[in-house]
N, CA and C atoms as an extended XYZ file, in Angstrom:
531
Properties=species:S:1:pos:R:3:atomname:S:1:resname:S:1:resid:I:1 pbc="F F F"
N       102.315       57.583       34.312 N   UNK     1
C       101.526       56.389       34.608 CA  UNK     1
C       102.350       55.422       35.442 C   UNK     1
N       101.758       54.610       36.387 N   UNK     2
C       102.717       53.736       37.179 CA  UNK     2
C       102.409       52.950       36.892 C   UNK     2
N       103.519       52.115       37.170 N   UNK     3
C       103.910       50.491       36.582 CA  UNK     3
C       102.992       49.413       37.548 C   UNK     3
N       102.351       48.697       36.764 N   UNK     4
C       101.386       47.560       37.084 CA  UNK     4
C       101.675       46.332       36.892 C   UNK     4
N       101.556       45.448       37.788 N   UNK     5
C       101.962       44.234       37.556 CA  UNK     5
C       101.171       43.422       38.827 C   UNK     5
N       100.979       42.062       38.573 N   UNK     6
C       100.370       41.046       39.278 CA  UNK     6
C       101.063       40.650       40.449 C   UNK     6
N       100.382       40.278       41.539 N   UNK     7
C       101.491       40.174       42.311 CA  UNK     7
C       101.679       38.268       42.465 C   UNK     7
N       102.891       38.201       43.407 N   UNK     8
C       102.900       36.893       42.937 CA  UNK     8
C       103.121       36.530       44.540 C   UNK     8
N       103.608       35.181       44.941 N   UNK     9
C       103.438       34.507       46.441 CA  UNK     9
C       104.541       35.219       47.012 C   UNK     9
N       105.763       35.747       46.425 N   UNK    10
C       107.191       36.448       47.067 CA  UNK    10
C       106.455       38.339       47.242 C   UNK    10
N       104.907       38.418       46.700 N   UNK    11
C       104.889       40.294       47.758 CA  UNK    11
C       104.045       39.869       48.553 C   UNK    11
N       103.699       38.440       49.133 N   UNK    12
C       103.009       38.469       50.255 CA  UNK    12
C       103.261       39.849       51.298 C   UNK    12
N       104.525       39.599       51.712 N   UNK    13
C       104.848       40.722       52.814 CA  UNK    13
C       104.366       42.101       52.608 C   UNK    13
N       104.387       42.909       51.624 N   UNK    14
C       104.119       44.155       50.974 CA  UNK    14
C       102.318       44.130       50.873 C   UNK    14
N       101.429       42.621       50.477 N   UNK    15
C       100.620       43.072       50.728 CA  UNK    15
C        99.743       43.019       52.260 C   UNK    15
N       100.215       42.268       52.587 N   UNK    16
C       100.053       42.271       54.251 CA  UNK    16
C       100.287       43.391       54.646 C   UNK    16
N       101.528       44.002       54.597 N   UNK    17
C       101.607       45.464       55.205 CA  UNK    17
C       100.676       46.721       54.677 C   UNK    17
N        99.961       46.220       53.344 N   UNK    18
C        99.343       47.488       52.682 CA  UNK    18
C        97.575       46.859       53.855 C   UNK    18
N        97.686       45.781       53.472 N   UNK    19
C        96.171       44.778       54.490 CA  UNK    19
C        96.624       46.041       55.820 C   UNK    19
N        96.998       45.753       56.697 N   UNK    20
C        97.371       46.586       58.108 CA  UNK    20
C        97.286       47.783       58.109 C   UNK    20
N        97.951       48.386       57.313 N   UNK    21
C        98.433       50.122       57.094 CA  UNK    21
C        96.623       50.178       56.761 C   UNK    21
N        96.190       49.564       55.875 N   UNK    22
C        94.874       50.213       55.318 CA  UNK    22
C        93.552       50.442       56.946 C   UNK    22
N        93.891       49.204       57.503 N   UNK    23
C        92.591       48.906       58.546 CA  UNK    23
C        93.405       49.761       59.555 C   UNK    23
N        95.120       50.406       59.471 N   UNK    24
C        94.999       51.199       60.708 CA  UNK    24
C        94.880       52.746       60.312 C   UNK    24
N        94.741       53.071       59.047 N   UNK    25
C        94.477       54.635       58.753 CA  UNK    25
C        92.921       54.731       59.084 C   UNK    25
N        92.192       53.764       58.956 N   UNK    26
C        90.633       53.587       58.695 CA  UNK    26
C        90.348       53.820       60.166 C   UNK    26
N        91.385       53.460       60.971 N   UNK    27
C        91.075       53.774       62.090 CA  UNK    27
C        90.783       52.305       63.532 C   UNK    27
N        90.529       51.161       62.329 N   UNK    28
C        89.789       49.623       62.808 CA  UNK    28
C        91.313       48.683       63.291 C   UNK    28
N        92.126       49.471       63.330 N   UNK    29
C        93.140       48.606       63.653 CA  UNK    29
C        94.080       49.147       64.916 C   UNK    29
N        93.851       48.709       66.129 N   UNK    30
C        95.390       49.087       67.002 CA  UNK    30
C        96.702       48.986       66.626 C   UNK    30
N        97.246       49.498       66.701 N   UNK    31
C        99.129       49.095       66.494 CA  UNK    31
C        99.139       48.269       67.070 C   UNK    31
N        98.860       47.742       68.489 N   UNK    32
C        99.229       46.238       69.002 CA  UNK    32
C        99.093       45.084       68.419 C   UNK    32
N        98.211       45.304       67.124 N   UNK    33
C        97.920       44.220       66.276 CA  UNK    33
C        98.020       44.022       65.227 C   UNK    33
N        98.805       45.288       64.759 N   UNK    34
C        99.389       44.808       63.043 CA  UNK    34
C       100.167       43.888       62.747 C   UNK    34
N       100.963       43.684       63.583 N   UNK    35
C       101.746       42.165       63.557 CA  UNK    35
C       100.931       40.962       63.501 C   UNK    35
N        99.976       41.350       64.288 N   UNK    36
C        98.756       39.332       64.030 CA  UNK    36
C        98.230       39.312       62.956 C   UNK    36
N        97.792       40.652       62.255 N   UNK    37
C        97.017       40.699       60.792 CA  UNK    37
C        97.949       40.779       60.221 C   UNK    37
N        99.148       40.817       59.963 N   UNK    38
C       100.468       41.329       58.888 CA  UNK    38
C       100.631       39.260       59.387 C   UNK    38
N       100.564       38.765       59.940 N   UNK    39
C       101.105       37.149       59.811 CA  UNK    39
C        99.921       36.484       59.375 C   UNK    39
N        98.869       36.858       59.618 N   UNK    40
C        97.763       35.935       59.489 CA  UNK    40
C        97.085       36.094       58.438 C   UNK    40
N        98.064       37.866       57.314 N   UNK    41
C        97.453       37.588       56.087 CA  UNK    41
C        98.621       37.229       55.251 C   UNK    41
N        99.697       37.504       55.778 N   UNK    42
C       100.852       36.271       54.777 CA  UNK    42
C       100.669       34.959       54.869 C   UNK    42
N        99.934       34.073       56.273 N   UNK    43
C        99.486       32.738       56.131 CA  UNK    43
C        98.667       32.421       55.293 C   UNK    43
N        97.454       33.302       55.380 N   UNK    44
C        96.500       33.025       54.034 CA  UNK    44
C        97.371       33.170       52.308 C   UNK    44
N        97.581       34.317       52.231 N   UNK    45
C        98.224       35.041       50.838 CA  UNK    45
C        99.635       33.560       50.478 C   UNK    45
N        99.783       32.810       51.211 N   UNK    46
C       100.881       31.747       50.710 CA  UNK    46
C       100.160       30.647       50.572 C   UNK    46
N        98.846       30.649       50.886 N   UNK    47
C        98.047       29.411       50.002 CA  UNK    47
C        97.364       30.007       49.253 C   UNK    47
N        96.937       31.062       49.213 N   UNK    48
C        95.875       31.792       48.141 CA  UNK    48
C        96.482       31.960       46.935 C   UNK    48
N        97.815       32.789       47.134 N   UNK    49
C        98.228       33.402       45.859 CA  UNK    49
C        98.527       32.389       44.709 C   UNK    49
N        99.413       31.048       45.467 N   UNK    50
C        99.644       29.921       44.085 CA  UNK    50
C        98.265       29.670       43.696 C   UNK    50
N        97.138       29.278       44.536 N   UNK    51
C        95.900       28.652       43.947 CA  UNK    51
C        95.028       29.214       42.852 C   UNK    51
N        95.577       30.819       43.026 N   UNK    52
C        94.805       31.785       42.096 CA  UNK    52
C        93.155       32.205       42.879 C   UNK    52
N        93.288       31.687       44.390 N   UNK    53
C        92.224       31.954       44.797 CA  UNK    53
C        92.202       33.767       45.521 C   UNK    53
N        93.404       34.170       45.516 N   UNK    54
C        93.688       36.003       45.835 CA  UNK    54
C        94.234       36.446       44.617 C   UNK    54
N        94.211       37.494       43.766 N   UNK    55
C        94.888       37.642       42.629 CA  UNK    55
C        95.163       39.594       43.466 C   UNK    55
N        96.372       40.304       42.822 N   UNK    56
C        97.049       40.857       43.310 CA  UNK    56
C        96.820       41.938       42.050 C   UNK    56
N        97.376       43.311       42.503 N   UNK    57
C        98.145       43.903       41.077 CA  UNK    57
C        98.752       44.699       42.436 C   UNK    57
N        99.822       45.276       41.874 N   UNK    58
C       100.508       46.408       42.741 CA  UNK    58
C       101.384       47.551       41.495 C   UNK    58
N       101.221       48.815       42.180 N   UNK    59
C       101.936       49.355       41.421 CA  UNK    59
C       102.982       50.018       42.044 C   UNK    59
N       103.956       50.414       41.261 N   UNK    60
C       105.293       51.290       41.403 CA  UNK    60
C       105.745       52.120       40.312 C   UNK    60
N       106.011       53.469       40.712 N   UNK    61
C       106.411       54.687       40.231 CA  UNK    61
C       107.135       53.794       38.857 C   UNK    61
N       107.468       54.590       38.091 N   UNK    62
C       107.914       54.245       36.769 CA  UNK    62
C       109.866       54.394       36.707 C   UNK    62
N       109.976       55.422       37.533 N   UNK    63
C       111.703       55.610       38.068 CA  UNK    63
C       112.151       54.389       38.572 C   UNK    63
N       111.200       53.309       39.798 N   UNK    64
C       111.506       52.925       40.544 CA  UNK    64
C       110.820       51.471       40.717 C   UNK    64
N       110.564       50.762       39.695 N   UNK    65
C       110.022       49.751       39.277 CA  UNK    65
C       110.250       48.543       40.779 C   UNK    65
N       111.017       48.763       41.414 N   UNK    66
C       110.930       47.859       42.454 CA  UNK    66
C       110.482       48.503       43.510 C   UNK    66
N       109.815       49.356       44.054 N   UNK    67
C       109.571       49.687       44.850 CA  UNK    67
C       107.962       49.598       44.863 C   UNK    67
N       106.914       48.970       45.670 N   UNK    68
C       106.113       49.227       45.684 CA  UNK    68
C       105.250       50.425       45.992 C   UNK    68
N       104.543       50.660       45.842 N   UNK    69
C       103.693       52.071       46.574 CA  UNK    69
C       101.772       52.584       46.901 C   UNK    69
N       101.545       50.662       46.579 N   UNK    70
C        99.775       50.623       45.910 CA  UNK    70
C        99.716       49.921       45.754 C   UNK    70
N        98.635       48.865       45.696 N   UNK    71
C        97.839       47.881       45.407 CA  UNK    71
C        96.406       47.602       45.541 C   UNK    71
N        96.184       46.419       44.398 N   UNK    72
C        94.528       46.369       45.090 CA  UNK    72
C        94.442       44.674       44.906 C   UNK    72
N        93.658       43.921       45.424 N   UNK    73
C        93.249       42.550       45.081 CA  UNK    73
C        91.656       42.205       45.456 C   UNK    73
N        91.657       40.881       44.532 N   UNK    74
C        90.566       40.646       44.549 CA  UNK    74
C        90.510       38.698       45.113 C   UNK    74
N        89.564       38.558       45.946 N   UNK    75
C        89.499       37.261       46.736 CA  UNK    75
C        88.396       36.548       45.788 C   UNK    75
N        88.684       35.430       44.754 N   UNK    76
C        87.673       35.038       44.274 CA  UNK    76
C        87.034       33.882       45.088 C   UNK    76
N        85.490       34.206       45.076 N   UNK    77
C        84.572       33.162       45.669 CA  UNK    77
C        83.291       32.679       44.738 C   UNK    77
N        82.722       31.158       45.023 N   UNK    78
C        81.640       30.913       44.328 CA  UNK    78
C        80.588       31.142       45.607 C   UNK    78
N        80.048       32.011       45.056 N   UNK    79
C        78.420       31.875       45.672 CA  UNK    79
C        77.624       31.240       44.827 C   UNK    79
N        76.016       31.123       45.634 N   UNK    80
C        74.925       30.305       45.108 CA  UNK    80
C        74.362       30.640       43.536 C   UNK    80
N        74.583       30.592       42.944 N   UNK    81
C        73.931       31.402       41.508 CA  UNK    81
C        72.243       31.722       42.065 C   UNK    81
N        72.312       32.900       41.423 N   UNK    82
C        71.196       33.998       41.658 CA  UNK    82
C        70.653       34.696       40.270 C   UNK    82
N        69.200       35.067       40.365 N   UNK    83
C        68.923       35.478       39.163 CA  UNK    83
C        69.166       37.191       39.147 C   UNK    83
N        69.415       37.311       37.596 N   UNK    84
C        69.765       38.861       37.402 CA  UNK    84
C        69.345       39.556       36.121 C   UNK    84
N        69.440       40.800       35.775 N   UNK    85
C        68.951       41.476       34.804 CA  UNK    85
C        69.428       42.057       34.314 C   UNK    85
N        70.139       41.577       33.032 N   UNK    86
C        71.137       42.324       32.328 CA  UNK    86
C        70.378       42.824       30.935 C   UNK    86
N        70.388       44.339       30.776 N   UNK    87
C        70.372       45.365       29.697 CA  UNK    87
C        68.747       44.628       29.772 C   UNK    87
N        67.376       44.571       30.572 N   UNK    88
C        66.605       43.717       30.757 CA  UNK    88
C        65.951       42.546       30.111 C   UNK    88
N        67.410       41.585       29.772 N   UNK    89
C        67.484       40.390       30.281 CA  UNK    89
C        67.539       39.785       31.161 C   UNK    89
N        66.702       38.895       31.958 N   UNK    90
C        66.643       38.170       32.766 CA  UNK    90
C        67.232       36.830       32.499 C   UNK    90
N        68.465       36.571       33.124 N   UNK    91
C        68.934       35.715       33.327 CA  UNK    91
C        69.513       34.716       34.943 C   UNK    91
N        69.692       33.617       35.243 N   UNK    92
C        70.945       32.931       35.845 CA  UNK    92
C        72.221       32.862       35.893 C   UNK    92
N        72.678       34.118       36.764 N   UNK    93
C        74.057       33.768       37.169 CA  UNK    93
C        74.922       32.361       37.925 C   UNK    93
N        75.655       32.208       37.366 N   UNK    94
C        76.197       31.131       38.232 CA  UNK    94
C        76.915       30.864       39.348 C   UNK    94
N        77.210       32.415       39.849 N   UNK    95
C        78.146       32.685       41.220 CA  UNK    95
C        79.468       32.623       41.032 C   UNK    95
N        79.908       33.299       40.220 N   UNK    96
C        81.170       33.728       40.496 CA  UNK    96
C        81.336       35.110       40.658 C   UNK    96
N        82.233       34.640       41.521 N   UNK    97
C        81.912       36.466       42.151 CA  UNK    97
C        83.611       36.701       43.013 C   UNK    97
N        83.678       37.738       42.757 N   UNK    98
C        85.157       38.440       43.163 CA  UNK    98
C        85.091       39.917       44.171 C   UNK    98
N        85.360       39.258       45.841 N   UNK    99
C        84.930       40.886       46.179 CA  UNK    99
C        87.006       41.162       46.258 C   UNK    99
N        86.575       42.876       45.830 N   UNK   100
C        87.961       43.213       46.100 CA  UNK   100
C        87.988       43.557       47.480 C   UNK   100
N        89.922       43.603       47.236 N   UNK   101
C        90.081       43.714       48.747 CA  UNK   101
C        91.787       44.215       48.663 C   UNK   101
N        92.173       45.318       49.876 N   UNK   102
C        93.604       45.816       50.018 CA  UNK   102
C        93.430       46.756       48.836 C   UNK   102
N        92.855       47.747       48.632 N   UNK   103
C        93.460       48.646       48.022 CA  UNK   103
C        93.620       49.742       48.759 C   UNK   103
N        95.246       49.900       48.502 N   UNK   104
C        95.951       51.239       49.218 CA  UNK   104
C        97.067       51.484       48.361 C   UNK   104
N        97.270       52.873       48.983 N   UNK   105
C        98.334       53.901       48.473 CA  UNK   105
C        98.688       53.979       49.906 C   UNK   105
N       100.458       54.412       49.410 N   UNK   106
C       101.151       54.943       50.871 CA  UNK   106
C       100.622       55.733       50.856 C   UNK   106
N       100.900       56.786       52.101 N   UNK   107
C       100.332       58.105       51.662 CA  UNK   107
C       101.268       59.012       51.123 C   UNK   107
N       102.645       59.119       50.702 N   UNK   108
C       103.160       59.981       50.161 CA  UNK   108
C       102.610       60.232       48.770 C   UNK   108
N       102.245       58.670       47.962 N   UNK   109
C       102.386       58.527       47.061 CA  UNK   109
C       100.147       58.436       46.296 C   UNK   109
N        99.825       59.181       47.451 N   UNK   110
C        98.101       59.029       47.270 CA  UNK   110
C        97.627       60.405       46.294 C   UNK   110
N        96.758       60.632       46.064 N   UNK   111
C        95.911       61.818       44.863 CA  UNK   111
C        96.569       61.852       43.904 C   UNK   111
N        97.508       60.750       43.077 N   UNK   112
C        97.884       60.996       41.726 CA  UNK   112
C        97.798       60.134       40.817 C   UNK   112
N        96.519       59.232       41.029 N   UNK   113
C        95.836       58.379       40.277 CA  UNK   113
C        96.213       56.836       40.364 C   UNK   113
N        96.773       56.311       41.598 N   UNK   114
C        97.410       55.280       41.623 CA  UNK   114
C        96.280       54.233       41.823 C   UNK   114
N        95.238       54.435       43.002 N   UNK   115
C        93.972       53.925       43.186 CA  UNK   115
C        93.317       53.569       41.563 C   UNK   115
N        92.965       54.214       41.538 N   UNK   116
C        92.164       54.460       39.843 CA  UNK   116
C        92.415       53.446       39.051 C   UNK   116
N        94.012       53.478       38.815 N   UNK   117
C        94.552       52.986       37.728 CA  UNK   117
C        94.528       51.238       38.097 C   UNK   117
N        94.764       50.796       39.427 N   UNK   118
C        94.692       49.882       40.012 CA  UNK   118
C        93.238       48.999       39.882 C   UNK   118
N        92.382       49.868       40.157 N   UNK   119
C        90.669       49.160       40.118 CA  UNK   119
C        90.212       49.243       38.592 C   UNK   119
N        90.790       50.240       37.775 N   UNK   120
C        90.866       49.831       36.436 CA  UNK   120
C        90.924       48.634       35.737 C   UNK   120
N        92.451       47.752       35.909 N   UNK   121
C        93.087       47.147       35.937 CA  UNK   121
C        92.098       45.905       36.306 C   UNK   121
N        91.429       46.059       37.634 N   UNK   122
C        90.819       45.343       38.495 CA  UNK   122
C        89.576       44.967       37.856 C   UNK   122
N        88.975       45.962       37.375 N   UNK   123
C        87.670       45.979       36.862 CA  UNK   123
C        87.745       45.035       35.043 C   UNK   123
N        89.016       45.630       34.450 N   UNK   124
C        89.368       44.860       33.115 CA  UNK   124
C        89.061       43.336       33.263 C   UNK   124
N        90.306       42.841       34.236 N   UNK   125
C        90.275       41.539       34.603 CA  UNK   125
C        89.494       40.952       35.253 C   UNK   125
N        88.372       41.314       36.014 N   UNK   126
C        86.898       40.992       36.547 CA  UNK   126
C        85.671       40.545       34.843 C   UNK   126
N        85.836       41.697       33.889 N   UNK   127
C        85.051       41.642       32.591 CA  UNK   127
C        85.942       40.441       32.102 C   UNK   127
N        87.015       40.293       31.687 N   UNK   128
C        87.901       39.535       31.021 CA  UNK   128
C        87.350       37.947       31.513 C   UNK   128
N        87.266       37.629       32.920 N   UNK   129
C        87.056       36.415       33.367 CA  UNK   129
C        85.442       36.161       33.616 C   UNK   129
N        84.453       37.212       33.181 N   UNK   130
C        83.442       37.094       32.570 CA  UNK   130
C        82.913       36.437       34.230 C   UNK   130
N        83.048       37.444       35.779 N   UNK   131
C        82.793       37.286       36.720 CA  UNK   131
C        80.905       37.663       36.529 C   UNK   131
N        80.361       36.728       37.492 N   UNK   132
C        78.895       37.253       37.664 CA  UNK   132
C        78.701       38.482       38.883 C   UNK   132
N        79.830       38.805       39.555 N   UNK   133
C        79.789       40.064       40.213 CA  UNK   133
C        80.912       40.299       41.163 C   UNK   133
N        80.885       41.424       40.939 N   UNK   134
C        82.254       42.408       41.987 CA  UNK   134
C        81.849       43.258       42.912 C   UNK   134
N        82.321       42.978       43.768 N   UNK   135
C        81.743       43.670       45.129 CA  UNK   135
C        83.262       44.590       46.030 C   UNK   135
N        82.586       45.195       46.928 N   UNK   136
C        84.148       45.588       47.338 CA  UNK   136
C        83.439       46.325       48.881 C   UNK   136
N        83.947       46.506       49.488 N   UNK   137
C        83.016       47.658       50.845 CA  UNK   137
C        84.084       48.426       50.768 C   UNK   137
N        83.778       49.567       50.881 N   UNK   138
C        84.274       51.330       50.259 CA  UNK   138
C        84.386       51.842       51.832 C   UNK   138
N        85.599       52.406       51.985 N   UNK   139
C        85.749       53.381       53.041 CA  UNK   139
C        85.360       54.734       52.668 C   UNK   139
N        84.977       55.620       53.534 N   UNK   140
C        84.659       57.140       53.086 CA  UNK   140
C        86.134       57.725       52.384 C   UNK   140
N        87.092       57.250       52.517 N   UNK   141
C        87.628       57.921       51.407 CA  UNK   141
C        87.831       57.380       50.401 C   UNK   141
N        87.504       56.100       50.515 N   UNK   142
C        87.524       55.282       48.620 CA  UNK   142
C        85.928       55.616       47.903 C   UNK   142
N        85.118       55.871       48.419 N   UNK   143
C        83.258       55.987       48.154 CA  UNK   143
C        83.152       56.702       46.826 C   UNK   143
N        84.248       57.510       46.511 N   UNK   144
C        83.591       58.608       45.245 CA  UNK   144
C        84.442       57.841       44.416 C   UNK   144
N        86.015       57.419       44.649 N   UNK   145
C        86.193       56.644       43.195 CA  UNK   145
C        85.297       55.427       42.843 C   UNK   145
N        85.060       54.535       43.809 N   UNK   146
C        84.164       53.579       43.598 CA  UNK   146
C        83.175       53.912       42.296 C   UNK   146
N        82.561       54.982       42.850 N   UNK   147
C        81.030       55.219       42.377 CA  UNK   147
C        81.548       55.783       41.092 C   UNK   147
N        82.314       56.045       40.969 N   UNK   148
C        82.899       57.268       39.619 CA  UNK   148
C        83.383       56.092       38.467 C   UNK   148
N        83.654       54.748       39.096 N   UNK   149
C        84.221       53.412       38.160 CA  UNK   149
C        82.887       52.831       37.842 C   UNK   149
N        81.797       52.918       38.432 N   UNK   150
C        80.368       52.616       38.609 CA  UNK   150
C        80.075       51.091       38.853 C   UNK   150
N        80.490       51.334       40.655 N   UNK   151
C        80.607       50.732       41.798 CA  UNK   151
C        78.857       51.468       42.339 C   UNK   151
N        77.968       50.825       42.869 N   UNK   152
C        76.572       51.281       43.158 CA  UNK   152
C        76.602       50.854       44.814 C   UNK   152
N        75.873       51.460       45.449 N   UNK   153
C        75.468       51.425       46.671 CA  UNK   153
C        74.419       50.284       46.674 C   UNK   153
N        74.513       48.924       47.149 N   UNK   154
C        73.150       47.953       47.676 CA  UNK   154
C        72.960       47.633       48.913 C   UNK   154
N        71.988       47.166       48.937 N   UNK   155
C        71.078       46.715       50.468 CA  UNK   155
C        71.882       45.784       51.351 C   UNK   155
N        73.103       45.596       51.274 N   UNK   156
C        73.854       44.724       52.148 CA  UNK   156
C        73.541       44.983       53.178 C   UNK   156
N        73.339       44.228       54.247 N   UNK   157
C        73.483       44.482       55.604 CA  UNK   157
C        74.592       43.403       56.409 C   UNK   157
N        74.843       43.877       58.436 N   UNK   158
C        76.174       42.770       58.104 CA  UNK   158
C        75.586       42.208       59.852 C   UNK   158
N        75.426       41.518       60.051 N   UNK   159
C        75.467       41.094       61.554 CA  UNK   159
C        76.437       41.664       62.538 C   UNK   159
N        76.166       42.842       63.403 N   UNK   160
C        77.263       43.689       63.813 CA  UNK   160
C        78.013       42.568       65.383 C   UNK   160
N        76.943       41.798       65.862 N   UNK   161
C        77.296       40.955       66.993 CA  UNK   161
C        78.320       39.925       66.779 C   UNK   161
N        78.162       39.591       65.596 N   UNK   162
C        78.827       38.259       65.620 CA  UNK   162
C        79.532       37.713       65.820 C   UNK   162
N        81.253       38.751       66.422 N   UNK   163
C        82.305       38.126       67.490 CA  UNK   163
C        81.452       37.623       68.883 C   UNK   163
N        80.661       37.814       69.113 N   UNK   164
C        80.271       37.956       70.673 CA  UNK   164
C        79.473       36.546       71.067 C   UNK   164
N        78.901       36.524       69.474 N   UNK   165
C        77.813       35.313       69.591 CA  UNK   165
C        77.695       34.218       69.772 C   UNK   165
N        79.342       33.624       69.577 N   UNK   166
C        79.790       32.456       69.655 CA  UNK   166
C        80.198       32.491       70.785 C   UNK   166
N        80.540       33.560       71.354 N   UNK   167
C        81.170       33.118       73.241 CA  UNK   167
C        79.980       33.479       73.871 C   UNK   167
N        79.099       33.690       73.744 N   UNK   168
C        78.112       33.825       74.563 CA  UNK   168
C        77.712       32.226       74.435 C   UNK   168
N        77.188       31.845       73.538 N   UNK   169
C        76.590       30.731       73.040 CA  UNK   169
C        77.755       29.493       73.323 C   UNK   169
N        78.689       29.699       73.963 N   UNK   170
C        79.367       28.236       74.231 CA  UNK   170
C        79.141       27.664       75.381 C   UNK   170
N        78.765       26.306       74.912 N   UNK   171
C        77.982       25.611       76.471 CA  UNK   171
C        76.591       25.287       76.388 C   UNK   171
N        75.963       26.275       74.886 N   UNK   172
C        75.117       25.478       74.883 CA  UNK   172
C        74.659       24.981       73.679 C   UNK   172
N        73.324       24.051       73.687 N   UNK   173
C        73.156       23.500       72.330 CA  UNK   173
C        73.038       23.626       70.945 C   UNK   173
N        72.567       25.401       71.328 N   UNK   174
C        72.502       26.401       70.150 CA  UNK   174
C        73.426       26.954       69.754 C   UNK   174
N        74.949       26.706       69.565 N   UNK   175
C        75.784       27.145       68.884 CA  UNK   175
C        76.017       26.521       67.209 C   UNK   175
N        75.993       27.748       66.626 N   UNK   176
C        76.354       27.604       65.161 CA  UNK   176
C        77.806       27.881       64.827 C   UNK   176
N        77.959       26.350       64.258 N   UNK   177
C        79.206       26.487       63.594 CA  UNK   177
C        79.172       25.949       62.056 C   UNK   177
């Protein structure tokens, strides 16, 4: 079993590099730009992490307790409270809601349950803080653990334009900001 622990504002760096490594195996990331996302998520992760507004876990082999090799986190946000149906009860949620985010394995250290044990972990402390929902967007190779932790497929949809929309739209009156 590997060693789990929270991360704190000093693995910014480690998770920035797992943030990068993840969006460039996925394929969504150039090498010319892991350096702007590796700074621009240690800028965030050094106000997030004291506020408790990013919460962390990372793990490391059990030989090698300082070495990282995995992680996952979760970005807590309030949304609008929405109604829902629990065991069919109908109730009011109040919007708290936690989507995860950064979970990776190096790859030496991937298919031997490190993921798993991580969103475990993830999923405990989501019930524990008695969140009104957890969300996460699944790459095709995270999709079957997801669903196997019972992570469900919904109707999300995402505005695919929306870098474009704001430079098109500058200059005139109809820009949303």
């Amino acid at each position: 079993m590997p060693l789990i622990r929270q991360a704190t504002p000093f693995d910014a760096a480690v998770v920035a590099h797992h943030r990068s490594a993840m969006f460039h195996d996925m394929g969504v990331l150039p090498p010319e730009l892991v350096a702007d996302l590796e700074a621009a998520t240690m800028q965030y992760l050094a106000r997030a992490l004291p506020l408790g507004e990013y919460r962390g876990w990372l793990a490391s082999p059990p030989t090698d307790p300082d070495r990282v090799v995995a992680g996952a986190g979760v970005q807590l946000r309030q949304v609008l409270p929405f109604p829902r149906s629990d065991s069919g009860a109908a109730s009011v949620a109040k919007g708290r809601q936690a989507i995860v985010l950064n979970v990776y394995t190096e790859p030496a250290w991937r298919r031997r349950g490190l993921a798993r044990a991580l969103m475990e972990r993830v999923i405990e402390w989501a019930l524990l803080e008695e969140l009104d929902s957890l969300v996460l967007h699944a790459s095709d190779d995270g999709r079957r653990l997801y669903q196997e932790l019972g992570f469900v497929t919904t109707n999300e949809m995402r505005f695919a334009t929306m870098p474009n929309m704001f430079r098109a739209a500058e200059g005139s009156d109809r820009v949303c900001r």
